[in-house]
N, C-alpha and C positions, 0 to 999 in steps of 0.2 A: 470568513477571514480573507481579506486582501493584502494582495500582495504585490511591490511594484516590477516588477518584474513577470511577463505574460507565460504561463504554464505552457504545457506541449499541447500540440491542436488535437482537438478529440479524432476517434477512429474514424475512416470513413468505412463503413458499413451495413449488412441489411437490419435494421433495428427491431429489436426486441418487442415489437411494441406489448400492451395487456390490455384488456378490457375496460374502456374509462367511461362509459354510458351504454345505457339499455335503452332502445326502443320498445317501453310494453303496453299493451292493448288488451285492456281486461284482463292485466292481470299475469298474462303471458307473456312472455319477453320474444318478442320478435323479430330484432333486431340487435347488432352489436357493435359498436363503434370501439375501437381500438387507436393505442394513443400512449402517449407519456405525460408525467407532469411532473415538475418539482418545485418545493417551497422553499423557502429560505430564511433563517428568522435573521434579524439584525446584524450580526456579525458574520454574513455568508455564509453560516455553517445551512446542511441540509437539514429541514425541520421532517421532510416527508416526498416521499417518492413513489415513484409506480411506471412502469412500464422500464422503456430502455433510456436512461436521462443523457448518457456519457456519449452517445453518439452521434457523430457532427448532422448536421441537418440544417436545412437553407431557412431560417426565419423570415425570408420574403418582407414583405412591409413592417413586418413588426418591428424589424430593424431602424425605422427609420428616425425615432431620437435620436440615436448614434449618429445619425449622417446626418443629421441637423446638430448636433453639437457639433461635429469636426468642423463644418461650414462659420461657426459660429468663432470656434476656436482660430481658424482660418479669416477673422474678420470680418464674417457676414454681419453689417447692424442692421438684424431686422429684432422686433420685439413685441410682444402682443400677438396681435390677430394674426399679421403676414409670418411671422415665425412660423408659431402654429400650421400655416398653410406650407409649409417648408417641412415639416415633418410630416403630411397628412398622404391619406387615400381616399380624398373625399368627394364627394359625389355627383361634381357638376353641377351643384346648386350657381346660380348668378352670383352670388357672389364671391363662391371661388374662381368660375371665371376671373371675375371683377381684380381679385387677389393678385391672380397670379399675372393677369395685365397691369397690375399697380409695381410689383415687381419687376418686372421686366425695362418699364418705363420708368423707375427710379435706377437703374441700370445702363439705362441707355442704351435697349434692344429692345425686338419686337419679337413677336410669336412667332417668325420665321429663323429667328437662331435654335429653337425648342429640338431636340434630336428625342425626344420620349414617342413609342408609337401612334399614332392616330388612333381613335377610338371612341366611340359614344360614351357619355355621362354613367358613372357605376351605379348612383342612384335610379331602380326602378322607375316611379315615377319621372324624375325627370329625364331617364332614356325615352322614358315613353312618347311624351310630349313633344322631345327632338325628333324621334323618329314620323309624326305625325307632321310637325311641320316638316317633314323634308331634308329636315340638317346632317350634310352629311359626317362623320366620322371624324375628330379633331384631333392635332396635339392640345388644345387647350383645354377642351375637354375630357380628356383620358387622367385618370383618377391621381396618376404622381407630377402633375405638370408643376402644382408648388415648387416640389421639391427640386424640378427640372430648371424652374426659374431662377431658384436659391443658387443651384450649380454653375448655372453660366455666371450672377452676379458675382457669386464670389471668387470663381475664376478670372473672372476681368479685372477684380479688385487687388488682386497679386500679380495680375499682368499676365496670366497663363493661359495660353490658345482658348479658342472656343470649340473650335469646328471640329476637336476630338476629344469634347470633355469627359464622355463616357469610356474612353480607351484604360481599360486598368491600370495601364502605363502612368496615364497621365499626373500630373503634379497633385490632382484634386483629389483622384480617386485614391491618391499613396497616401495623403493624409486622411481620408475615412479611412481607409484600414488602416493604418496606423492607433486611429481610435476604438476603430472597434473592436483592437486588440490590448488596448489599452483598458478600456470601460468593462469588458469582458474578462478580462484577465489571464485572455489562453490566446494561442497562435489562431489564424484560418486557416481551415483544414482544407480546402478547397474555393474556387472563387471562380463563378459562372456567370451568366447574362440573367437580369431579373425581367418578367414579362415587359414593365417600362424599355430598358434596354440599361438602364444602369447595372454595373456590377453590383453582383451579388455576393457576400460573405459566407461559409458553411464557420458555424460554431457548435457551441452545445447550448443542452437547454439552458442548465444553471449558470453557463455564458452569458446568455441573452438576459437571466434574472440579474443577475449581477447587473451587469449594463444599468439596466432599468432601477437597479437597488443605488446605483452609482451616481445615479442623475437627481433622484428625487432626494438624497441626500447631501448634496452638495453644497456649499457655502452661498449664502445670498451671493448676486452681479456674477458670476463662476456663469461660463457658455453653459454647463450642465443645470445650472439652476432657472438659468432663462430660457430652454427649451420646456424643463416645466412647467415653471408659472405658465409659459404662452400656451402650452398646450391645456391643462388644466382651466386655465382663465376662461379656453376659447375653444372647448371640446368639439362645438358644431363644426369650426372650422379645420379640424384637425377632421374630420368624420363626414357631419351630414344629421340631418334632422332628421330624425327618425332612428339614428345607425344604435346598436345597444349598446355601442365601445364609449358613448358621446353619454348613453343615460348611466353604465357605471361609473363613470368621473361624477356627473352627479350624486350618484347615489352615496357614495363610498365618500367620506372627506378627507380630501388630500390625496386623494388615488390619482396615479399616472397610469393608463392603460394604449396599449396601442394592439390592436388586430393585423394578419395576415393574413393574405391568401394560402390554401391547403392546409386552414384550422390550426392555424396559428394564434396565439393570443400570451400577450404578456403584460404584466401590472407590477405596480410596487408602492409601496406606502411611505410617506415622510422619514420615518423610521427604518428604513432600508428593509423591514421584510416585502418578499417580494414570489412571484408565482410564475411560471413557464408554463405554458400548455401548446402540444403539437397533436393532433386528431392525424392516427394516417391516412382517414379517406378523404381528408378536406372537408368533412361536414361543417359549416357553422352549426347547427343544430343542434350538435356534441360540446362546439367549442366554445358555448355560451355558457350551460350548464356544469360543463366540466371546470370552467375556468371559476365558475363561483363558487365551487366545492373547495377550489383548491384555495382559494382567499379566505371562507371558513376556515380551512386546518391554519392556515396564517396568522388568523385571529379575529377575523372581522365579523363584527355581531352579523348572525346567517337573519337577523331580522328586516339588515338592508339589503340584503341579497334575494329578497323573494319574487321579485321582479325575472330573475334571470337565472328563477330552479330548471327553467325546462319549458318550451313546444308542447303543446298541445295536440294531443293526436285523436284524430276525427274519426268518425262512425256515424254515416247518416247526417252528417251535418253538426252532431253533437259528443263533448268528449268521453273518449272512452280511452286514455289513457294520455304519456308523456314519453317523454324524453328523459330520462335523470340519469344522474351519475352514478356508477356502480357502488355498490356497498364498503368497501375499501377507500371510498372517496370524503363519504359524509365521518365529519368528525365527529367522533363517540360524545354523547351529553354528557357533562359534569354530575358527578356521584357525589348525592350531597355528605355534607361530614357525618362521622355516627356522631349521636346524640351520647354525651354525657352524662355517664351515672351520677 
C-alpha cells in the first residue's frame, strides 16, 4: 500500500538481526551469517520477513536509483548507457572511465570538479592491472564517479553551486531526500557521509523495497522509469563484467537490482514485487544467496536463480559444501492437489 504522504522514519536502533545463511562443510554448519530481509508482493503489503525489518539502517549504494531519479527529476537528460552509469558502483572498467568523462564533458567540466574520494578501480581484476602499471588512486576511478558526475551536471543545470554539492544543505542533495522520502514512503531517520562522500539516507528495509517496487513500476518517459530501462538495458554499466548484480538483471526478466556495500542488496520486479536484504557482517557471500531466496518467496521460478544459490566451499581444492540460506528462507514446494475420488 502507498501512500502520498511519507510515514514516521524508522527507529534508529541496535537491530534484531536472525539467522539468514549457513556456511556448512560436510554437512556441518560452520558458519552463520545474520541479517534481515523482506518481501513485498505488488501492493506493498509484506509477503515475508525475518530478522529486524523496521529498523532504519544505511542502504549505502543500493540507494542509488533513488539519487539517480531525483537528478532525473531535477532535469538531468541523460538516458541509456550514461544514466545507468549515474546510478552505478561500477568497477573501473574503460569504459566507465570513458562514461563518466563523456559526462562531465557534455556538462562542461572536467574530472577536477569531481569531490568523490580518490581510489583504485572496485573491479579486482581491473585494480589489479592498475596497480601493476603504477596508476595511482583516482576520483575517476573510484566506483561512484558516475554518479558524482551526474551531481555536478545537474547542479549546473539549475544553476546551483558546485564546489559544495555534497553539503546536505545543498539545493541538490534536498532534493534526493526529498525523493527518497518520497519513493520510500517514510521520513530519514538519520543522514551521514557515504564512503564516496555523498550524503547518505538511514531508512528501512521495506523503504528501500518500496523505492525499488516504485521505479520499476512507473509509467513509461516518468524519471522513475528511465532509470530503469537504463539500468536494466545496461546492467554491465550500472556494475561490471563479471559483478553477480549485472548476471541477475540477466537472468530474472525485467528485474531491477542494485547492491551495496555491508551486504546490502535490493530488487523488484515489473510488477512491483520487490525484495530488501541487509547481511550484518557485510558478507557478499550471504548476500547473494540470501537475496535469491528472498525473490523465490517473491515468486520467481528458483529455476532462474540457480546460478546465485550459494559459494562453493573448498576442502583440498574440492567441494565439500556451500553457503545457502537458512531453512526459514527457502520457500516451502507446492503440495500437489489431492486426487479426486
Amino acid at each position: 500500500m502507498y501512500t502520498s504522504s511519507p510515514a514516521p522514519a524508522p527507529l534508529v536502533r541496535e537491530p534484531l538481526h536472525a539467522p539468514v545463511a549457513h556456511l556448512v562443510r560436510a554437512g556441518i554448519v560452520e558458519g552463520v551469517h545474520y541479517g534481515s530481509v523482506v518481501v513485498l508482493d505488488p501492493d506493498g503489503r509484506v509477503r515475508f520477513a525475518l530478522g529486524d525489518t523496521e529498523a532504519a539502517f544505511y542502504p549505502r549504494s543500493a540507494l542509488k536509483p533513488v539519487q539517480a531519479v531525483a537528478m532525473v527529476r531535477a532535469g538531468l537528460p541523460l538516458d541509456g548507457e550514461l544514466l545507468s552509469l549515474a546510478a552505478a558502483s561500477h568497477s573501473g572498467e574503460e569504459r566507465h572511465l570513458a562514461g563518466t568523462r563523456r559526462v562531465l564533458e557534455l556538462a562542461g567540466l572536467t574530472e577536477d570538479h569531481l569531490r568523490n574520494v580518490p581510489d583504485l578501480p572496485f573491479g579486482p581484476a581491473v585494480r589489479d592491472t592498475w596497480v601493476r602499471e603504477g596508476r595511482p588512486p583516482s576520483r575517476l576511478a573510484q566506483n561512484c564517479s558516475g554518479k558524482h558526475a551526474a551531481m555536478l551536471w545537474t547542479a549546473k543545470l539549475n544553476g546551483w553551486s558546485l564546489e559544495d554539492y555534497l553539503d546536505p544543505a545543498h539545493p541538490l542533495q534536498r532534493a534526493i531526500a526529498e525523493t527518497v522520502e518520497d519513493l520510500t514512503g517514510q521520513r530519514v531517520a538519520q543522514v551521514t557521509v557515504d564512503g564516496c562522500g555523498a550524503p547518505l539516507f538511514a531508512v528501512s528495509l521495506p523503504g528501500l523495497a518500496r523505492a525499488a517496487a516504485r521505479i520499476t513500476t512507473a509509467a513509461p518517459g516518468t524519471p522513475e522509469a528511465r532509470v530503469a530501462d537504463a539500468m536494466r538495458g545496461h546492467a554491465e554499466m550500472a556494475s561490471g563484467s563479471g559483478r553477480d548484480v549485472a548476471a541477475l538483471m540477466r537472468a530474472v526478466p525485467g528485474l531491477l537490482a542494485k547492491d551495496g556495500f555491508e551486504g546490502v542488496q535490493v530488487a523488484a520486479l515489473p510488477d512491483g514485487r520487490a525484495i530488501a536484504v541487509k547481511i550484518a557482517d557485510g558478507a557478499d557471500r550471504a548476500r547473494v544467496p540470501v537475496a535469491a531466496a528472498a525473490l523465490a518467496h517473491a515468486g520467481v521460478d528458483p529455476a532462474l536463480l540457480g546460478a546465485f544459490a550459494g559459494e562453493q566451499v573448498l576442502g583440498g581444492g574440492r567441494p565439500v559444501g556451500s553457503v545457502r540460506p537458512v531453512g526459514a528462507l527457502v520457500p516451502a514446494a507446492p503440495q500437489p492437489s489431492p486426487a479426486r475420488s
